[in-house]
C-alpha positions in Angstrom: -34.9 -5.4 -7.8 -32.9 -6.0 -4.4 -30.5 -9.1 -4.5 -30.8 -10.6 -0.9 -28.3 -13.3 -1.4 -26.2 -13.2 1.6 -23.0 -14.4 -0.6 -21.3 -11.9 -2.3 -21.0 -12.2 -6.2 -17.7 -14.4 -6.6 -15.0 -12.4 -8.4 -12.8 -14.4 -11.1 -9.5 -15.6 -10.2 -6.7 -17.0 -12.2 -6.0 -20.8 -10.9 -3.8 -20.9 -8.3 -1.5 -23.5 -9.5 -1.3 -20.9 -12.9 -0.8 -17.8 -11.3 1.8 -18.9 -9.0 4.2 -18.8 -12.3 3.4 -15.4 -13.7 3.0 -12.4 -12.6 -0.3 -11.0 -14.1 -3.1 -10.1 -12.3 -4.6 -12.4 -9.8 -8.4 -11.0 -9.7 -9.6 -10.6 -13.0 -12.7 -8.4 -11.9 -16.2 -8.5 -12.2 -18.1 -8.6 -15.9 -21.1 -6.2 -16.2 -23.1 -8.6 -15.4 -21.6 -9.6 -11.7 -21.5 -5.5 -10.5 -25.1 -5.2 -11.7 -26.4 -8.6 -9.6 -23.8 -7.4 -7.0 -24.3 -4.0 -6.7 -28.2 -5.0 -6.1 -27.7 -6.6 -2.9 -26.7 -3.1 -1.3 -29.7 -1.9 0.7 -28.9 2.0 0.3 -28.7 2.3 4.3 -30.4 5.9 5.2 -27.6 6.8 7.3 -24.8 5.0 5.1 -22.9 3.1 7.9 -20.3 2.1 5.0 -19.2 5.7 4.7 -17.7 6.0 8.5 -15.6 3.6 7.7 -14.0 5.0 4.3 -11.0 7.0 5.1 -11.9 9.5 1.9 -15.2 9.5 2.6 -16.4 8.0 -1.0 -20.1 8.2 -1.3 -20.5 4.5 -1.7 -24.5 3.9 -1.4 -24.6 6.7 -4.5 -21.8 4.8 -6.6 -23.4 1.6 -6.2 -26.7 2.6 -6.5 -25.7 4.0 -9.9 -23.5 1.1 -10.9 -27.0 -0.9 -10.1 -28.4 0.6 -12.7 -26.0 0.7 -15.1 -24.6 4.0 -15.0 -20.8 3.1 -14.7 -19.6 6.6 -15.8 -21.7 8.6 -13.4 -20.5 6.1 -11.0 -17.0 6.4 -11.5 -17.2 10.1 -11.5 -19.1 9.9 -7.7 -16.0 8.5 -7.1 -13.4 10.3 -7.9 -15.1 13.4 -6.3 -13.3 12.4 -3.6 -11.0 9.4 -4.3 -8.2 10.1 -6.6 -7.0 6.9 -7.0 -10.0 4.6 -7.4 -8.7 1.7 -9.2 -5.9 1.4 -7.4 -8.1 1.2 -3.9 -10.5 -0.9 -5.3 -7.6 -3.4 -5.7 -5.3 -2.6 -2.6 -7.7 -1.1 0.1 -8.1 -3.2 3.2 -12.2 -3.0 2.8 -13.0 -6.0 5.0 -11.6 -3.9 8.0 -12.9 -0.4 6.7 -16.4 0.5 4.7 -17.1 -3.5 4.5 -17.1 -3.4 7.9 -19.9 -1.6 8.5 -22.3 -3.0 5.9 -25.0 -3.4 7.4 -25.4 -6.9 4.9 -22.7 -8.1 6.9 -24.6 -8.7 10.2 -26.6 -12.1 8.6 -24.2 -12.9 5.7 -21.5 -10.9 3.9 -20.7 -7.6 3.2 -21.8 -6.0 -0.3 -17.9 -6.0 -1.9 -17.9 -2.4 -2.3 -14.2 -3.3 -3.1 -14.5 -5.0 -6.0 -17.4 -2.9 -7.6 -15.4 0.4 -6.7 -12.8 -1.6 -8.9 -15.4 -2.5 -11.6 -16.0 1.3 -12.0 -12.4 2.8 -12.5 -11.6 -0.2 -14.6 -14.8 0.3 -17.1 -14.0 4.2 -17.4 -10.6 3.8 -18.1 -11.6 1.0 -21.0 -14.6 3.5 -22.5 -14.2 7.1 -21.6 -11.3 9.1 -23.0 -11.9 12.2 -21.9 -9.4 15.2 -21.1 -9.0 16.3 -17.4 -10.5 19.9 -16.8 -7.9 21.9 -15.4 -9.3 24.5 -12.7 -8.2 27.8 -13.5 -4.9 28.6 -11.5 -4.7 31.0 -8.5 -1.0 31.6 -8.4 -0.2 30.1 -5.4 2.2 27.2 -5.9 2.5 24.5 -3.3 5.2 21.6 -3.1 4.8 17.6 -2.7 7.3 15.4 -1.2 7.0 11.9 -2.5 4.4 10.4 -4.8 3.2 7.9 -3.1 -0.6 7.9 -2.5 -0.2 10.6 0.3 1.5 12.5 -1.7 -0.4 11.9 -4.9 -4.1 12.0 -2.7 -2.7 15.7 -1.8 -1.3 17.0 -4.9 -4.5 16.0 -6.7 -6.8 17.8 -4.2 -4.9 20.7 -4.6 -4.5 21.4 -8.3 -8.4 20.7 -7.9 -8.4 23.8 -5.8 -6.3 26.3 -8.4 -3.0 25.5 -7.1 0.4 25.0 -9.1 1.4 21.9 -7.6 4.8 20.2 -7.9 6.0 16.9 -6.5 9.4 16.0 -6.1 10.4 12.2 -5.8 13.4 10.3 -5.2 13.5 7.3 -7.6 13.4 7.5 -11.6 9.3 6.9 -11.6 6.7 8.1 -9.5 3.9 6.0 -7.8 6.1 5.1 -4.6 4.9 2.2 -2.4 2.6 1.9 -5.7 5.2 0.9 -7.8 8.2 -0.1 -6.0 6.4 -2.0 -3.1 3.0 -3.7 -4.3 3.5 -6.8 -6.7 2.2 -6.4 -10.6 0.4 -9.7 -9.5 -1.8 -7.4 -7.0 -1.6 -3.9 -8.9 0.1 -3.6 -12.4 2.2 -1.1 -13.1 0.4 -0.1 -15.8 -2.8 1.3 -14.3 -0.8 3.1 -11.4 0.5 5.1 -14.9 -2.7 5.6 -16.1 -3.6 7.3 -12.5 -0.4 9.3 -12.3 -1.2 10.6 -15.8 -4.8 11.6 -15.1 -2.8 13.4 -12.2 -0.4 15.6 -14.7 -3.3 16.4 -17.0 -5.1 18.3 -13.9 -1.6 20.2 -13.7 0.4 18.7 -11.2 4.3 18.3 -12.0 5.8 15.5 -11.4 9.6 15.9 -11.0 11.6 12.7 -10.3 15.2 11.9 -9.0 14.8 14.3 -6.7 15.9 13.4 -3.4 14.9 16.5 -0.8 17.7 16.7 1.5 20.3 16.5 -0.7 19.3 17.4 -4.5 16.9 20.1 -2.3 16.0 21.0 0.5 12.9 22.2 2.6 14.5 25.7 3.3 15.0 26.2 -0.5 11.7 25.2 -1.7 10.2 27.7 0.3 12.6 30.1 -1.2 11.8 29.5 -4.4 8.7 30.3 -3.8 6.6 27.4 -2.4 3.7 28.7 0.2 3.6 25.3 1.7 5.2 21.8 1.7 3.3 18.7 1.9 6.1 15.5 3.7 4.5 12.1 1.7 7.9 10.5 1.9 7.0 6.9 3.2 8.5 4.9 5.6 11.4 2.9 3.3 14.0 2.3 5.8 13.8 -1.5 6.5 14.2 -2.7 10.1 15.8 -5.9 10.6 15.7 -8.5 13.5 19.2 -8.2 15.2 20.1 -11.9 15.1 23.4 -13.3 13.8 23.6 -14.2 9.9 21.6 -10.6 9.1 24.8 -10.0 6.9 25.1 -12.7 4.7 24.6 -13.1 1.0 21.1 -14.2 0.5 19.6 -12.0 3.1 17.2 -9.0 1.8 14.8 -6.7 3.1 11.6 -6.9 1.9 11.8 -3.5 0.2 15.5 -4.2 -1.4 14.0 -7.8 -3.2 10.0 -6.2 -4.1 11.9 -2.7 -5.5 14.4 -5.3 -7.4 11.4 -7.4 -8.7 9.0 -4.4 -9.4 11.0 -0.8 -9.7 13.6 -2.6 -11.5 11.7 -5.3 -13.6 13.4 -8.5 -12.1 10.6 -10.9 -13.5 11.9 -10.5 -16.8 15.6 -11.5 -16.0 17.5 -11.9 -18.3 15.8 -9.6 -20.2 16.5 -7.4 -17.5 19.5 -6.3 -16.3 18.3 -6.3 -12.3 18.2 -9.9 -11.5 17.2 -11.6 -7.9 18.8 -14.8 -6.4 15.8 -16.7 -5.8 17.1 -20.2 -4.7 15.0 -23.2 -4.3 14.0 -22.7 -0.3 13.5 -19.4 0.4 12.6 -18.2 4.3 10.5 -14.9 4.7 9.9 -13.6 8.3 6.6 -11.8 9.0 3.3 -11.9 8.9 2.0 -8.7 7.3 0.8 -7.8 3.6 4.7 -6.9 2.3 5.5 -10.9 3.8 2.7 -12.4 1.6 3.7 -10.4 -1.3 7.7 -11.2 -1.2 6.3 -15.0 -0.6 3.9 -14.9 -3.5 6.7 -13.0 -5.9 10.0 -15.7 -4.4 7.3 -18.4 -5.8 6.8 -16.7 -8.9 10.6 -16.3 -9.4 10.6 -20.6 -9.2 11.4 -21.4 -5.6 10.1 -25.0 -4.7 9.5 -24.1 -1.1 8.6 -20.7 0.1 8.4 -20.6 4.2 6.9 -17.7 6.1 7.7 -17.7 9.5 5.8 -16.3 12.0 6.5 -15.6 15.2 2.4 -15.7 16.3 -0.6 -17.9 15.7 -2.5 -17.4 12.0 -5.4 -15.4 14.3 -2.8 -12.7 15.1 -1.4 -12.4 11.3 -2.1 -8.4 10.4 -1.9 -9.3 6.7 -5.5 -9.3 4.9 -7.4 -12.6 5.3 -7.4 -12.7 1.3 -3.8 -12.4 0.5 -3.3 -15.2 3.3 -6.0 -17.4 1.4 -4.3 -16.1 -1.9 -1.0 -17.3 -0.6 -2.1 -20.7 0.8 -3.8 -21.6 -2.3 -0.6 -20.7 -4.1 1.7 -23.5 -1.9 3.3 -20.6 0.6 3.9 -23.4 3.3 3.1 -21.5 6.7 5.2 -21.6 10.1 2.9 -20.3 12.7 4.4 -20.0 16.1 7.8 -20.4 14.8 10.7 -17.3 15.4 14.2 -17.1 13.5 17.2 -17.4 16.5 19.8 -16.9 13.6 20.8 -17.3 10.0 23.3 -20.0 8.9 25.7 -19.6 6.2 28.0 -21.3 4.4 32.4 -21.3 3.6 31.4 -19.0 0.9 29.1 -16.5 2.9 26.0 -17.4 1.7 22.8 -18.3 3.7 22.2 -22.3 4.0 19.9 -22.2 6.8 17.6 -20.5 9.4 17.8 -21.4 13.0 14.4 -21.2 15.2 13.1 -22.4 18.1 9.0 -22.9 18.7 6.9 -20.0 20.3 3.8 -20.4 22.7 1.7 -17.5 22.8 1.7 -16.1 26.9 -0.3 -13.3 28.2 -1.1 -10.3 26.5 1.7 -7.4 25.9 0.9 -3.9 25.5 -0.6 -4.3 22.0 -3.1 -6.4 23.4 -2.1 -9.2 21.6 -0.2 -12.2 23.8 3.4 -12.3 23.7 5.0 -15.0 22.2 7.1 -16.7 24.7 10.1 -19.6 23.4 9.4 -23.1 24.2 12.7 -24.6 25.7 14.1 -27.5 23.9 12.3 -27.0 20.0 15.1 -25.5 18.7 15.6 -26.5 15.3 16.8 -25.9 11.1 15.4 -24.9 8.1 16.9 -25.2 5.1 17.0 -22.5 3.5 19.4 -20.5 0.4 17.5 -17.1 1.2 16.1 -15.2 3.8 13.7 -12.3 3.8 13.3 -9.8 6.4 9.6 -7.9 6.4 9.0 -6.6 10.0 8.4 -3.4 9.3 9.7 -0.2 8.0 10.5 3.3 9.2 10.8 6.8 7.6 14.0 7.8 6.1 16.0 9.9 8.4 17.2 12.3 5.6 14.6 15.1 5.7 14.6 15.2 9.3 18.2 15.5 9.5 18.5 18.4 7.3 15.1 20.2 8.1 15.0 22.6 10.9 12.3 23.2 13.8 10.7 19.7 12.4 9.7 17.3 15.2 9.6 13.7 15.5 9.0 10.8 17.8 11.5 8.2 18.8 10.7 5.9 16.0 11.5 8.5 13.5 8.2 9.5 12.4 7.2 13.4 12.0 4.7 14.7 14.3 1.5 15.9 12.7 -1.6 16.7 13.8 -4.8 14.9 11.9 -4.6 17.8 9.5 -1.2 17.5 8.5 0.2 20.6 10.6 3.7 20.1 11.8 5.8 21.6 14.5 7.0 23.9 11.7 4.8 26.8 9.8 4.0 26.2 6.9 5.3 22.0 6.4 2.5 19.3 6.2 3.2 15.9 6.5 1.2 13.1 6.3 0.6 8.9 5.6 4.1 6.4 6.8 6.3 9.3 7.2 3.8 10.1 10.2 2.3 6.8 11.1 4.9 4.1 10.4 3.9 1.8 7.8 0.3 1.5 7.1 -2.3 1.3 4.3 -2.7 2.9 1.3 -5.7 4.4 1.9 -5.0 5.7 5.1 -2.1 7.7 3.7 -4.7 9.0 1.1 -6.8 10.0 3.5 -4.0 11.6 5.5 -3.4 13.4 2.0 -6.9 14.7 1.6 -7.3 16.3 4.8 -3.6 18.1 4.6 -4.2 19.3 1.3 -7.5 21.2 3.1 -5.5 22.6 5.8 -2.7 23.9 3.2 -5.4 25.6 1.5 -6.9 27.3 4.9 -3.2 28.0 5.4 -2.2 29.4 2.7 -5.7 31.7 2.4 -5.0 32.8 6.2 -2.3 34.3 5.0 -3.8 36.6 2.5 
């Protein structure tokens, strides 16, 4: 029976003032009983308006329609037909802007959370199905994966579907990238990027680690040793900062060096842990995307009293999800809209005591379309503040650029691909940040999926 409430089924949550001293998992996803009443309000649309808006092109109306009636496996296996990585999405994926979009249930009332019951599926499979990956029989051809982040996992997955012998090389100890080092264990826990990774290896894929191409290898030698093709997932880790004086004190970090401290290196657990983080009791973060939210939510976690993000735009402008801003609201992140950092203050000792701003009114629209923020003389004034985080954005490492030949880029750095991966160089893919700039997971998976086709035409073209 169709469910025509138009509210979707409410998903569990830890209490705020709770989860804002751990870090385990905020959602606690839906029983059996929620995906069943929720997967009921989806109308099964003939021409499945949902599925234009899913990078990976997940057959969602089948999924749910099978989750509906209680066939969780065969749902989870719809899936993964073409999503690699479906608990991780159902958790991460910006689906209020994608497939949720274009729910037609969302014209009178809300979306079906395809989210949340693509989340229910992976989670119930990997709880009651233990079943062995079936490798497809190899065809000799072996192919090569820089980075293992979800472009680079997306890809290497679709192609040891397709026969080939796939290895990925990445730079830190453990794979997963922007998985593991970047996205909080309050948002995605560690533990179940593993458990993807490991359904990875047993399709064949290889994963090798602390291997940093452009200087443990590079592009030229993996093709001598024999790859046919190279797929560039390396991210975009380099941290850009905001130019303003008091960028080089103590108690400054980029957003990647304090989430890899917290995350890669298991700060949380200080002293446990050897990697600690100076968290004081004021701590300043300057941005309003998804990494700003997440180093706000962790510095609270980590006991700050007063966690600040500063903003140089109005709350309608933020780019981060609507739900990690309500997540990070409920949790006491004390918001400074229309506010923009004019320098950092430090102290005799070199350490960060303050944050100088002035007040921003928004003027007419700049080239993003957005209006530009425009200082308002006179509101110049402190916070205070004992540490300041930077999270404006990121660009791709320089290093395989600089030591790959006949490899074009942009002037922010990024490779130039086509939408099928293809580079300025034969035989080199590239696809997700280290195209784009920083984006969303599932875009670079998408970006992954549709290189790892155009390796394989590639690679067959060439008989």
């Amino acid at each position: 029976m169709a469910n025509m409430s138009p509210k979707k089924v409410p998903i569990p949550e830890q209490d705020p003032q709770v989860r804002s001293r751990n870090f385990s998992e905020v959602s606690l996803g839906y029983t059996e009983e929620m995906a069943v009443e929720e997967a009921q309000r989806c109308l099964n649309c003939k021409h499945k308006p949902c599925m234009s808006g899913c990078p990976v092109n997940v057959r969602i109306p089948e999924f749910i329609t099978l989750i509906a009636a209680g066939e969780y496996e065969k749902a989870y296996e719809t899936i993964y037909e073409t999503n690699s990585l479906p608990a991780i999405c159902g958790r991460v994926c910006p689906q209020e802007t994608q497939c949720e979009q274009k729910c037609v249930r969302g014209i009178k009332g809300e979306p079906v959370a395809i989210g949340r019951l693509e989340r229910f599926a992976a989670d119930w499979y990997m709880e009651n199905i233990r079943r062995a990956a079936v490798k497809t029989p190899r065809n000799g051809k072996k192919v090569a994966v820089i980075g293992s982040g979800p472009a680079g996992l997306t890809c290497a997955g679709d192609l040891a579907k397709m026969g080939y012998d796939v290895t990925v090389f990445e730079a830190f100890h453990k794979a997963g990238g922007v998985l593991v080092y970047g996205i909080p264990e309050f948002r995605l826990p560690k533990d179940l990027v593993k458990k993807e990774i490991e359904a990875l290896k047993a399709l064949g894929v290889e994963i090798r680690t602390n291997m940093v191409i452009g200087k443990t290898l590079t592009i030229d030698e993996l093709f001598d040793e024999g790859y046919e093709a190279v797929f560039i997932g390396s991210g975009a880790g380099l941290p850009t900062f905001l130019g303003i004086p008091g960028e080089n004190l103590n108690g400054v970090y980029s957003a990647n060096e304090f989430l890899t401290r917290i995350n890669l290196m298991k700060a949380y657990t200080f002293p446990q842990s050897d990697t600690p983080v100076k968290c004081g009791r004021n701590v300043a973060v300057v941005g309003g995307g998804n990494v700003a939210m997440d180093a706000a939510r962790s510095a609270k976690r980590l006991g700050a009293e007063n966690v600040y993000i500063v903003y140089r735009r109005s709350e309608e402008e933020m780019p981060a999800r609507v739900e990690e801003i309500h997540h990070a609201k409920e949790e006491g992140i004390i918001f400074k809209f229309l506010t923009n950092p004019l320098r950092i203050l430090g102290d005799d000792k070199g350490w960060v005591c303050g944050m100088e701003c002035v007040n921003m009114d928004l003027g007419e629209p700049d080239a993003s379309g957005r209006r530009r923020p425009v200082p308002i003389e006179g509101s110049e004034h402190v916070i205070d503040v004992d540490i300041a985080i930077i999270a404006i954005g990121t660009s791709p490492n320089p290093l395989i650029r600089s030591t790959t030949s006949g490899l074009d880029t942009n002037k922010w750095g990024c490779i130039v691909a086509d939408e099928n991966g293809r580079t300025s160089r034969e035989g080199v893919f590239a696809g997700g940040d280290a195209v784009t700039g920083a984006a969303t997971v599932i875009l670079a998976m998408g970006a992954g999926k549709n290189a790892a086709k155009a390796m394989d035409e590639y690679i067959k073209s060439k008989g």
